[in-house]
N, C-alpha and C positions, 0 to 999 in steps of 0.2 A: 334975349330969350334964354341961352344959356344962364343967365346970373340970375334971370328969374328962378328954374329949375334945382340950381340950386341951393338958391334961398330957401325955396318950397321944401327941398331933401332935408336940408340943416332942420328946419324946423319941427318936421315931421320927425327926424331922428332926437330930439331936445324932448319936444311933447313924448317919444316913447321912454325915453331914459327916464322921464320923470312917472309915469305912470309904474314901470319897473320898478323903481325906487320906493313910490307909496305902495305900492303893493306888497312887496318887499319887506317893509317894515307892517303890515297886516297881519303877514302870514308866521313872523316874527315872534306876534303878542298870539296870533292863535294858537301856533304852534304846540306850548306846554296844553292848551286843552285837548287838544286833538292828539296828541301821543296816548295822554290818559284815557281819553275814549276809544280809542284802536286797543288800548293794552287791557283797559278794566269791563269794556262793554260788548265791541266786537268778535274780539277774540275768544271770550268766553264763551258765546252766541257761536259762534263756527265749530269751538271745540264740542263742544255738547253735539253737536252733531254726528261727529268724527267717535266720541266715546259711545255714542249710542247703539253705533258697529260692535263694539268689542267688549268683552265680557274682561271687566278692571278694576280694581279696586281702589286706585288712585296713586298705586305706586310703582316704580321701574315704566319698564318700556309697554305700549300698546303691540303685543304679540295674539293673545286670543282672539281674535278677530271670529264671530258668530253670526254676522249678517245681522237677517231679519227678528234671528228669536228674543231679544229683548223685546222686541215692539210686539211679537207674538203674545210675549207669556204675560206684557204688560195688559193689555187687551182682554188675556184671561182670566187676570186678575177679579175678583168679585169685589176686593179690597180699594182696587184703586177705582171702579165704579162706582162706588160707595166713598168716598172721597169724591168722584167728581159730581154727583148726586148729589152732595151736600154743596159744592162750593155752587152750581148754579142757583142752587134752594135760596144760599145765600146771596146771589147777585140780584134773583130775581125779588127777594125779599126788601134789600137794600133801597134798589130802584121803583119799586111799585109803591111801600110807604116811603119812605125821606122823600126823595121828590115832591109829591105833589105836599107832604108836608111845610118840607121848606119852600113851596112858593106860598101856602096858605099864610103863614107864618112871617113870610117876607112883603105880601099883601097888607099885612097888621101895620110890620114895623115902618112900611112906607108912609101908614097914615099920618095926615098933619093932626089930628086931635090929641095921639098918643106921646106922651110925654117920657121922658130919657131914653131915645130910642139908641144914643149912644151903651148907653149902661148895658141893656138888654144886647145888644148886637156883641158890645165882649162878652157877653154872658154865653153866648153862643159860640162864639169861635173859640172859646179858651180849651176846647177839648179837642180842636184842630191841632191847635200849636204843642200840646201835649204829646210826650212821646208816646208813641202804642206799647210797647210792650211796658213801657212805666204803669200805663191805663190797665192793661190786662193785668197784672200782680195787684193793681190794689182792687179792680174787678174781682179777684181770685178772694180776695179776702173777705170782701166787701159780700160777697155773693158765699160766702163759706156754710158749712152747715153747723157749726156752733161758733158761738160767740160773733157770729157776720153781722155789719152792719142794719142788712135785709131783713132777716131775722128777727136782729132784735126789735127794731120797727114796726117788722108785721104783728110778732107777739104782744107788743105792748098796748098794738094799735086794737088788739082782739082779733085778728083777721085770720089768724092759725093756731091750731092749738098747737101745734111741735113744731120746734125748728124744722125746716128746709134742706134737702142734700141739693140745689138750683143745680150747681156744675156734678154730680155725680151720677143724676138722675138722667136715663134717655129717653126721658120721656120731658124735661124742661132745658136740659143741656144748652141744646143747640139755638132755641128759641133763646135763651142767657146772651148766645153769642152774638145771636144777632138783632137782639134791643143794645148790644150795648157798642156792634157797627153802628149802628142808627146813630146812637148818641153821637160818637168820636166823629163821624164825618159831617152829621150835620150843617155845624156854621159852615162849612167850607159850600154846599151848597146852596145854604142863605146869601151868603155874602153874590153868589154868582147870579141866582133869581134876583138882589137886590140892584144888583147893576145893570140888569137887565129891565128891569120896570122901572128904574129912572130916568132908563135913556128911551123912554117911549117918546113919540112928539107930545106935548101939552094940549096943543093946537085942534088936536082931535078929539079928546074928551071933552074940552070946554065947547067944544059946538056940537056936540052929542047932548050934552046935559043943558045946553040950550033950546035942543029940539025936545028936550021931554023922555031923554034916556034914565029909566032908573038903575040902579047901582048895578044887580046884574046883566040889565042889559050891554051895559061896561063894560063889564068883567067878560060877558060872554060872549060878545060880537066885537068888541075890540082889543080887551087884554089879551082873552087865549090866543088869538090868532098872529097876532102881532108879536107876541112871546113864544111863538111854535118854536120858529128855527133856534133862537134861546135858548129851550127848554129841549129840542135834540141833542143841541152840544152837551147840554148838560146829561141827561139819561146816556148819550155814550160814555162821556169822562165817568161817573157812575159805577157804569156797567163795566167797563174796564178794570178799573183800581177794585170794585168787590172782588172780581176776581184772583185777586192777589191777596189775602188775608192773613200771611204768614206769621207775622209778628204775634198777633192778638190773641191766634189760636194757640199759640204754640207757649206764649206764657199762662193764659186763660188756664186752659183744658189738655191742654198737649194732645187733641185728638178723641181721648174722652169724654165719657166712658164707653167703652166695646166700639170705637170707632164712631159713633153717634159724631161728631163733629172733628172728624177728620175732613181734613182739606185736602187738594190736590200737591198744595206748598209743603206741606206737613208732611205729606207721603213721601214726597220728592226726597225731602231731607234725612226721614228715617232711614232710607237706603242709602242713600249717599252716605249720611255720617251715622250709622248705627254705631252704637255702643253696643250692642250687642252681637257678636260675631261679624265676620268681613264684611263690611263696606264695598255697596255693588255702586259703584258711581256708573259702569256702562247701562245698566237698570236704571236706573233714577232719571240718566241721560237720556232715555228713551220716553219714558213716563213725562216729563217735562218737552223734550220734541211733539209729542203729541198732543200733550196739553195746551202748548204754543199755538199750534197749528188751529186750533176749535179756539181759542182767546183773537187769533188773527179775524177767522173767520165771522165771530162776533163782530168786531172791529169792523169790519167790513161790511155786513148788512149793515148793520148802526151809522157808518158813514155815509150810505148810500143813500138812508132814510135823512141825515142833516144836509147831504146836497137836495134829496125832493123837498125838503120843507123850504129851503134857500131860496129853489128854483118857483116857486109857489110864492114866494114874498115878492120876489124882482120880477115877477110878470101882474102880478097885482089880481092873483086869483083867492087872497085871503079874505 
């Protein structure tokens, strides 16, 4: 019985040393990523916190310590409401056209009659893969009030009789900026509708259109419903990344003109890095904590509504 027991110890002690072991060499390969995200994602996240307290400019020691009045005077702000005014103008703009766009669009290219649907499909995503602030400088040009691309197109088309100020104007500015989100993120939404209506079952449209389904009745008793929870995940990822437009704006328009297409990112930044007199990083710190906090909050109805559509699919009330 004895030698039983300790057969059984040995072995158990062998099977742990080896699990130690492979683990071990896991946490090994993890290791370099997980330094980098404690040092480049976490810590910045906590510090911003911490700065949000004290009125700093990003140099020597945190000694001013102000409490609440950055988030006060942040809030008082008319400028930085006006920035956040525009950035949901642009979430909500993003999400209500692209979407339903890109499943119309992704409806097409899933057809069997329509021919190179590979060509077309780069055709779409090559302004994914493009870098934005690349896209926003040649927008900036492209979209100019002499010699622009746009311009010279409409002129010659007859469609205007004078060139254009598109980005100077705030009265077309902003709408500029956000035909031309629409464009940049598009494929990246096709590509997500496309995968989503391939992996439908087969099985239930061809015994739909056996019973005498016509094509919308397809589309609207079994695509939409069966593409819900799909089509959530998708409106949140959406709705998220709009809100983050930093890059585009900030080459585009830089916020111009008279704030017309200022962002929250934009805001962020100018106080952080002004060129122009001190640099309030405890200010920006604040502006960005609260900005954080309503993007969470977003994040979070939006999740709630992709667990009810989920919840909807697995009990088979679609």
């Amino acid at each position: 019985m004895q030698i039983v027991i300790q057969t059984e110890t040995k072995r158990k002690q062998k099977w742990l040393h080896y699990r130690l072991h492979k683990e071990l060499w896991c946490w090994t390969f993890i290791a370099p990523q997980l330094a980098l995200f404690l040092l480049f994602t976490v810590y910045p996240i906590v510090m911003s916190y911490v700065y949000a307290f004290f009125h700093w400019n990003g140099y020597g020691p945190l000694q001013d310590f102000v409490g609440f009045d950055n988030f006060k005077e942040t809030l008082l702000d008319p400028i930085f409401w006006n920035a956040f005014r525009n950035s949901i103008v642009f979430m909500v703009c993003l999400v209500v056209i692209q979407v339903p766009l890109a499943l119309l669009m992704a409806l097409l290219l899933n057809a069997n009659w329509l021919k190179g649907k590979v060509f077309y499909r780069t055709i779409y995503f090559l302004p994914v893969v493009t870098t934005t602030a690349v896209v926003g400088l040649v927008m900036r040009f492209a979209f100019g009030a002499y010699k622009g691309l746009v311009n010279e197109v409409l002129l010659r088309l007859g469609w205007i009789d004078r060139p254009v100020d598109w980005l100077g104007s705030i009265d077309t500015a902003l709408g500029i900026v956000i035909l031309v989100g629409i464009w940049k993120t598009f494929g990246m939404k096709l590509v997500y509708w496309l995968a989503g209506i391939q992996a439908l079952p087969k099985e239930l449209f061809e015994a739909a259109r056996i019973d005498g389904a016509s094509a919308w009745q397809l589309f609207r008793y079994l695509t939409i419903p069966l593409l819900l929870p799909v089509g959530s995940v998708i409106v949140l990822m959406s709705a998220v990344n709009a809100l983050h437009v930093f890059d585009l704006v900030k080459t585009m328009t830089n916020g111009g003109p008279a704030f017309k297409t200022d962002m929250v990112d934009v805001y962020i930044y100018r106080y952080a890095f002004s060129g122009n007199g001190e640099a309030r990083v405890g200010f920006a710190s604040a502006a960005g904590v609260l900005y954080g906090i309503v993007v969470m909050l977003i994040s979070i109805i939006l999740g709630l509504f992709v667990k009810w559509t989920g919840g909807r699919k697995a009990s088979g009330r679609l």
